[in-house]
Each structure stands twice: as structure tokens, then as C-alpha cells.
C-alpha positions as CSV (number, residue, x, y, z in Angstrom):
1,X,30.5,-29.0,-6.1
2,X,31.6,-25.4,-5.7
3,X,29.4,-22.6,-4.6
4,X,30.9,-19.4,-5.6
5,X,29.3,-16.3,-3.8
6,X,32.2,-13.6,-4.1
7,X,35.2,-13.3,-6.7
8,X,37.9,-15.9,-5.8
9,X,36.0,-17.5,-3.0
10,X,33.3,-20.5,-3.2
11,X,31.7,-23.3,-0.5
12,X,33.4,-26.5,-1.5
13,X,31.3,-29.7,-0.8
14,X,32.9,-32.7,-1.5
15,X,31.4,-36.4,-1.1
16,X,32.3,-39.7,-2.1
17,X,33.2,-43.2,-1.6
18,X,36.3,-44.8,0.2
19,X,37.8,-48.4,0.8
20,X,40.6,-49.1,3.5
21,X,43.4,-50.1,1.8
22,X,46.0,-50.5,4.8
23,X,44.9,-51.2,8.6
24,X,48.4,-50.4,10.6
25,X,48.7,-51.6,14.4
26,X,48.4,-48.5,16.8
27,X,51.1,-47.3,19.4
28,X,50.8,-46.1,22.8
29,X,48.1,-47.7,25.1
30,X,46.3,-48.9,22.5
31,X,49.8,-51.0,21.3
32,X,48.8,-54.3,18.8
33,X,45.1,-52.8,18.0
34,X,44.8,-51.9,14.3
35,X,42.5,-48.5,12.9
36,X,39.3,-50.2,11.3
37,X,39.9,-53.2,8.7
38,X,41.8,-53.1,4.9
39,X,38.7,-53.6,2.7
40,X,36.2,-51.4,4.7
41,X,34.2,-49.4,2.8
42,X,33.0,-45.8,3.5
43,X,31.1,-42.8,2.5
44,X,32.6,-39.6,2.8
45,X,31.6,-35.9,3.6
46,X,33.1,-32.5,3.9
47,X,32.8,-28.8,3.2
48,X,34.3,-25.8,4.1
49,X,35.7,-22.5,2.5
50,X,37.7,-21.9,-0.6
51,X,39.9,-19.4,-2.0
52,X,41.4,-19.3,-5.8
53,X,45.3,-18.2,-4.8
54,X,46.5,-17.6,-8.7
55,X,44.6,-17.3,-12.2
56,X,46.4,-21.2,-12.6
57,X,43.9,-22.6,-11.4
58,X,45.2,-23.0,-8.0
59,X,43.0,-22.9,-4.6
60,X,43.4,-23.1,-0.8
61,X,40.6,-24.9,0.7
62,X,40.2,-25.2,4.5
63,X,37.5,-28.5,5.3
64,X,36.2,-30.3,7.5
65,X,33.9,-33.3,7.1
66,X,33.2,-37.0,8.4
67,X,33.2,-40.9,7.3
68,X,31.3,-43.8,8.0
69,X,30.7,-47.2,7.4
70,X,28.5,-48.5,4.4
């Protein structure tokens, strides 16, 4: 969803649904650990600040947002 409230610029709000396709072993001091578990499923949310660069359309969109476990 985009909330536009001044020419070229809008409040992006995105949400949806994810599943963990890959779960690679970590480096460092956390060597042979692996980030979460291929098949995880999440829910995602994020908004933030939009900008339409050119008439194309083409936008620059600066987000931030979170994910959790369903």
C-alpha cells in the first residue's frame, strides 16, 4: 500500500509472507551454527518513505521493517 501525501512522495507499507529457502552455517564465533531453518515460515512488515525518481515509473524507497515466526 502507498500513501501519497505530496507530489512524488508516498508512505510505503509493505507486508507479507516468507519461507526460508536456504539456512547457511555462520562464520566467526558463531562458526558451524546455521541462521534459522530452510522451510521456516514468516510474516513480514516494513514501511518507510518513498520518492518517484522519473515519470517511468521508477521510485527510491528507504524501509525499515521486521519478521517473525508463524
Amino acid at each position: 500500500m502507498l500513501t501519497v501525501f505530496a507530489p512524488d512522495t508516498g508512505l510505503p507499507t509493505l507486508t507479507g509472507d516468507m519461507r526460508q529457502t536456504f539456512a547457511g552455517a555462520l562464520s566467526g564465533p558463531l562458526a558451524g551454527k546455521t541462521f534459522g531453518r530452510t522451510g521456516t515460515r514468516l510474516r513480514f512488515f516494513a514501511t518507510g518513505i518513498g520518492t518517484r525518481t522519473d515519470l517511468a515509473p521508477h521510485a527510491q524507497l528507504e524501509i525499515a521493517g521486521n519478521w517473525s515466526i508463524e
